[in-house]
C-alpha positions in Angstrom: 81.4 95.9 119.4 82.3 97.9 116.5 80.9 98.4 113.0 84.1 98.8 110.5 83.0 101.0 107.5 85.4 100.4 104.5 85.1 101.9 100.8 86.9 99.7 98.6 88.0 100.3 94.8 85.6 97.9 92.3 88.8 96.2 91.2 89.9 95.2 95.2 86.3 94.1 96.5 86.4 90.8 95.7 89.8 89.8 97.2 88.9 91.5 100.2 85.4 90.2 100.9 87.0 86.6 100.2 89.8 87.2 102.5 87.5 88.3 104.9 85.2 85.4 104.8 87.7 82.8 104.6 88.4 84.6 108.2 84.6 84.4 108.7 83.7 87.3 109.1 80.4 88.2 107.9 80.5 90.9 105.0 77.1 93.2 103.8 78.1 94.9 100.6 77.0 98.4 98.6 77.5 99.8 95.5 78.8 103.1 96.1 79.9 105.8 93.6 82.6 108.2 94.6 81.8 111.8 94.8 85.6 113.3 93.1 86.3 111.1 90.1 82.7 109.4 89.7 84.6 105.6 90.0 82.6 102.7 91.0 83.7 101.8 94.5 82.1 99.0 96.9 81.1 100.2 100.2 81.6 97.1 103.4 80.1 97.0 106.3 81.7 94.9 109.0 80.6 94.2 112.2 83.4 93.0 114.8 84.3 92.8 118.6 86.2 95.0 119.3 89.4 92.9 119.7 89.4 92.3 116.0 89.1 95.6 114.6 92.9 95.5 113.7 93.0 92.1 112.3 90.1 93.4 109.5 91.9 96.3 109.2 95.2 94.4 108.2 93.3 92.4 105.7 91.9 95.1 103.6 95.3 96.9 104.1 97.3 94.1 102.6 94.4 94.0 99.6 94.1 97.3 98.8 96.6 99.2 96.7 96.6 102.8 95.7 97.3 104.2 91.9 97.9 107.7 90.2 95.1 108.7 87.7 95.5 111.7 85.7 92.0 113.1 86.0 92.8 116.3 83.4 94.5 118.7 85.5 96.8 116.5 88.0 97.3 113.3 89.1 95.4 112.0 91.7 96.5 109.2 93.9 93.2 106.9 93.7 92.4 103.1 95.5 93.5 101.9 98.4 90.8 102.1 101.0 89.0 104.8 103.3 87.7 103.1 106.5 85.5 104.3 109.1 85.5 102.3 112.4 82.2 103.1 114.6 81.4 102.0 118.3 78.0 100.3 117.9 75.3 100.5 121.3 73.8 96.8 120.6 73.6 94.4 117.8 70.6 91.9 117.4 70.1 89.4 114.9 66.6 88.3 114.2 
């Protein structure tokens, strides 16, 4: 079992979590702020067997699209997704 970790641009996070559904695959969401340009981002968290870790991963590939945003002194490529993928010990629901 893993636990896939995925920060996701505002504008992306509701294609993704519907694509992911759709798949049905259960989807907890956050609101998350990034840390370099202060943008709203949504933080997922996935969990998966192991054997579909790439088929999420492919999904919010496909969704996700990175832009440049001049941020004052450069432009910074921004979007697009960061994901963490985490092996997880034991899962209960209660």
């Amino acid at each position: 079992m893993k636990l896939i970790i995925s920060i996701v641009q505002d504008k992306d996070v509701a294609k993704v979590v519907k694509a992911l559904m759709d798949k049905k695959y259960r989807v907890t969401k956050l609101a998350s702020t990034g840390g370099f340009l202060k943008a709203g981002n949504t933080t997922l968290l996935i969990g998966v067997e192991d054997e579909k870790v790439d088929e999420v991963i492919d999904t919010i590939k496909a969704l996700c699209n990175g832009t440049k945003v001049d941020n004052g002194s450069k432009d910074v490529e921004v979007g697009g997704a960061t994901i963490f993928v985490i092996d997880t010990d034991e899962f209960r629901r209660i």
